[in-house]
C-alpha positions in Angstrom: 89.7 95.2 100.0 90.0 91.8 98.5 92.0 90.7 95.7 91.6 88.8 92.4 93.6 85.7 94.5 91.6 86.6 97.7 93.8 88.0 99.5 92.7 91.3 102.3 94.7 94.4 101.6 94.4 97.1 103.9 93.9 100.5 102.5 94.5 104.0 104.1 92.7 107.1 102.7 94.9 109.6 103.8 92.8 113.1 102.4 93.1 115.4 99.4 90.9 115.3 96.6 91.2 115.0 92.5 93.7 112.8 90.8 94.6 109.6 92.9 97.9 108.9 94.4 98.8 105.9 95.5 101.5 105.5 97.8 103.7 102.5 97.5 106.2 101.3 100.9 108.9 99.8 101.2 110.2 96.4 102.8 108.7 95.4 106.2 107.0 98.8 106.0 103.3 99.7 105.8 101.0 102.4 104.3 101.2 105.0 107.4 105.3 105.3 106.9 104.0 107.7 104.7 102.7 110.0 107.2 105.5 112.1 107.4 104.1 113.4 103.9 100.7 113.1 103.3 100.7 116.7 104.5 101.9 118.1 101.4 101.1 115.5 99.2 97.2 115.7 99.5 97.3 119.2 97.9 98.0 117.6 94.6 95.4 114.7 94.6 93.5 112.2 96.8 96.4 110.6 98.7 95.6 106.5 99.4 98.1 104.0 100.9 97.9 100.5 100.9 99.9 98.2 103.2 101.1 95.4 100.9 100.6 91.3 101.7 102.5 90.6 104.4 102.5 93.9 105.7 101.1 95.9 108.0 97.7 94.6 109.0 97.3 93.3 105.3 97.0 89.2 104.6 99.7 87.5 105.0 99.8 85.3 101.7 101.7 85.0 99.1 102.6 84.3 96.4 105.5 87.0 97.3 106.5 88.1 93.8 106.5 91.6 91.8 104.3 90.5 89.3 101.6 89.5 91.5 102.6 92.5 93.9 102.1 94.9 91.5 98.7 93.6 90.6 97.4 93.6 93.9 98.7 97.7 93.3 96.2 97.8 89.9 93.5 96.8 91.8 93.5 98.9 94.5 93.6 101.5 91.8 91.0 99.8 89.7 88.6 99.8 93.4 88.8 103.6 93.6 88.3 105.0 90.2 88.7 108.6 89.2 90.9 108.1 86.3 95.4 107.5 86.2 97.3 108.2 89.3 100.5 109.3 90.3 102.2 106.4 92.2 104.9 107.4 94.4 107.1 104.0 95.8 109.8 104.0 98.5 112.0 101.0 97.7 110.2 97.8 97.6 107.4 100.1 96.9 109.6 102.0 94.0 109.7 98.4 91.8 106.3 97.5 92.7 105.2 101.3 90.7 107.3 100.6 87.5 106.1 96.9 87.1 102.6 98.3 87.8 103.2 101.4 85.3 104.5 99.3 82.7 101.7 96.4 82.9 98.9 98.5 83.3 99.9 102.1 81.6 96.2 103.0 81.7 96.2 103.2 85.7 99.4 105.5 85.8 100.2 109.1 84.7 103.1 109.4 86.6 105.9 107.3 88.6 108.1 108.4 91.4 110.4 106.1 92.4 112.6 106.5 95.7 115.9 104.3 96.0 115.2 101.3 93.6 116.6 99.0 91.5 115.4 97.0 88.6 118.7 94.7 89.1 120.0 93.0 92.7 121.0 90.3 90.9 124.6 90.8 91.8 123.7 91.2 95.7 126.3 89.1 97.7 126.0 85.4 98.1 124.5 84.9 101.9 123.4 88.6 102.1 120.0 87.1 102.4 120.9 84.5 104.9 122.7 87.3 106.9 119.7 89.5 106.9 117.2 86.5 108.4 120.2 85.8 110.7 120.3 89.4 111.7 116.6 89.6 112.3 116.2 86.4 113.6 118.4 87.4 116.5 116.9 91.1 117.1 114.6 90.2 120.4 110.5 90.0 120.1 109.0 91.3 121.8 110.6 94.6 122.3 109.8 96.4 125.7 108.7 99.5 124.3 109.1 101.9 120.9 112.5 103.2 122.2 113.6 99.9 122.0 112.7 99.5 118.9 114.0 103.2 117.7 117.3 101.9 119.3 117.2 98.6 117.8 116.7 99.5 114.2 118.5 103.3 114.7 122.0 102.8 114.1 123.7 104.2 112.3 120.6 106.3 110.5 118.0 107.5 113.3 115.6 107.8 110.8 115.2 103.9 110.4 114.7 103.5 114.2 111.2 106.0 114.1 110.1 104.5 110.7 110.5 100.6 112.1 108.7 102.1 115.3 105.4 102.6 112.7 106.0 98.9 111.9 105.3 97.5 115.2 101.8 95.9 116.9 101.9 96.4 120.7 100.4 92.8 122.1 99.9 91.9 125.8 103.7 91.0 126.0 105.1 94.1 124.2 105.7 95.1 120.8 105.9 92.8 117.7 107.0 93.3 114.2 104.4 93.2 111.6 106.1 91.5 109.2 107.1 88.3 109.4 110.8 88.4 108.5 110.7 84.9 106.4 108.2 86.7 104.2 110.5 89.8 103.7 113.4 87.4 102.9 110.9 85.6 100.3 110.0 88.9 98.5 114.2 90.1 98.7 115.1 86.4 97.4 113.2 87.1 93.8 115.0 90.3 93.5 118.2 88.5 94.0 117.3 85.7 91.0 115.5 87.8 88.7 116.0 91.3 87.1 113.2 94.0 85.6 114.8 95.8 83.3 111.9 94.7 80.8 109.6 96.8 83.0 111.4 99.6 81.9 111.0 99.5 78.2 107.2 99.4 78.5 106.7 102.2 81.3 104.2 104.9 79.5 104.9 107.9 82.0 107.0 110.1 83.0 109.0 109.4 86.1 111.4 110.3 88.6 114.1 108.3 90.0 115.4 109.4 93.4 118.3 108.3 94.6 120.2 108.6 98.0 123.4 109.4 98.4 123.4 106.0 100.2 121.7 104.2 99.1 120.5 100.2 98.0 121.2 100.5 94.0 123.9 100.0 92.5 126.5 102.3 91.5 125.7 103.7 88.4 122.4 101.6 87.7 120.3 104.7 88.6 121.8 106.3 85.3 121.3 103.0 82.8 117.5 103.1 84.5 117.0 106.5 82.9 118.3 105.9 79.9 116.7 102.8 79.5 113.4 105.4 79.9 114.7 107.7 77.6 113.4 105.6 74.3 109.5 106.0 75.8 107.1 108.5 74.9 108.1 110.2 77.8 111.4 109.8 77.9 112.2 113.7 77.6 110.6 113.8 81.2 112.5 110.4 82.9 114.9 112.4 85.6 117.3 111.4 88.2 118.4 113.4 90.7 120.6 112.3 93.8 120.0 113.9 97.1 123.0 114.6 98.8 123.3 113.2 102.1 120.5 110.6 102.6 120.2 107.5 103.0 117.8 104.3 101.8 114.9 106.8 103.4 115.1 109.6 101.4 111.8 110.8 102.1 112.8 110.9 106.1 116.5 111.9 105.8 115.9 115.0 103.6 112.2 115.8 103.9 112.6 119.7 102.6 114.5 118.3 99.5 112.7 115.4 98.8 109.0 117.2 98.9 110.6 120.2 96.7 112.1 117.9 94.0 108.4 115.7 94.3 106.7 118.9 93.8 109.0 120.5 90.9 107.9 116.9 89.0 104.4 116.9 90.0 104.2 120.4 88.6 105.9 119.1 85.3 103.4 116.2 84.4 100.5 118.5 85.9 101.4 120.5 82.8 101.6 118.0 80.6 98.0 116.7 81.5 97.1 120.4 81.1 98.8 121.8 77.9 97.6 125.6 77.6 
């Protein structure tokens, strides 16, 4: 699809049928990091993906902020009709769904959010510099996706197989589909600009997973929900905290992550359904 700023997104249609869900990635990731699961998530609605700009074989073309990202987000929603969705966001993904749910409550029944934070503005000076230092020396092309699993593996395995799904294989081997001075542009506005705003005008209910190890910061997770506490639907903002994972929740604890997904999607499913 095309966007208001003419931009091409590339959207997945990953099954199910009924109520949309959008599903939101994270950083340098794309729409089929998902797949793990799509499975189980298409038995509660039509399950779509879309790679965000920059990513996966979406335009690369700014301009790289949240605002803008989030938009392209309501129009892909806008594009397939069929009433709210549920829009579940890994990271990057995660902000993306509250700045979408909160500019555009019409398009969203229901947020899940996995690993976020509305506020990096305390992240270490240079931690961006060391991050486009770090990539910049990783070696492109990379012989072949066990090079990349090793690569990106260590010390969470789960990283190496979902930076795998973010590769191209070209006639010299495989490349990153991101271009890492893109990534570091979206990461820099995180690290000057908060969205704790976004919170206060969020008009669903959602879930805030959080890893064990994860990217926000300590105790942020908790100010997040009780910042969502004072919304209509504040009695059904939770947080829970998987013990054990790390920034991939999804992929570290699949079993846990798809039963505490499902005990929320069951919730909200009610509330659309009052008997």
């Amino acid at each position: 699809m095309r966007t208001s700023d003419g931009v091409y997104l590339a959207v997945v249609e990953f099954g199910g049928r009924g109520t949309p869900m959008l599903l939101l990635h994270g950083l340098m990731g794309r729409a089929t990091t998902w797949w793990p699961a799509v499975g189980w998530l298409s038995a509660h609605g039509r399950v779509v993906g879309v790679d965000a700009r920059g990513h996966g074989r979406s335009q690369a073309a700014g301009p790289w902020s949240t605002e803008r990202m989030a938009t392209d987000a309501a129009e892909v929603l806008e594009q397939l009709g069929g009433g709210p969705a549920i829009v579940v966001g890994h990271s990057m993904g995660g902000l993306h769904a509250l700045a979408l749910a909160a500019s555009r409550p019409d398009l969203v029944q229901a947020v899940v959010v996995e690993d976020m934070a509305v506020d990096l503005t305390g992240a270490p000076d240079g931690a961006l510099a060391d991050a486009r230092a770090w990539f910049g020396a990783v070696p492109q092309p990379f012989e072949s996706l066990a090079q990349v699993r090793r690569t990106f593996g260590h010390p969470r395995p789960e990283f190496g197989d979902y930076m795998a799904e973010c590769v191209e294989e070209r006639a010299d081997g495989y490349h990153l589909l991101c271009r890492v001075d893109n990534a570091v542009a979206i990461a820099a506005e995180w690290t000057r600009q908060h969205h704790w705003d976004a919170l206060a005008a969020v008009r669903a209910p959602v879930l805030l997973l959080a890893a064990a190890e994860g990217i926000v910061p300590r105790g942020q997770s908790e100010k997040m929900i009780e910042a969502l506490r004072g919304n209509r639907f504040g009695p059904y903002a939770r947080l829970v905290t998987l013990p054990g994972t790390g920034h991939l929740v999804h992929a570290s604890a699949p079993d846990a992550f798809r039963l505490t997904v499902e005990g929320f999607l069951s919730t909200t499913a009610a509330l659309r359904n009052p008997t």
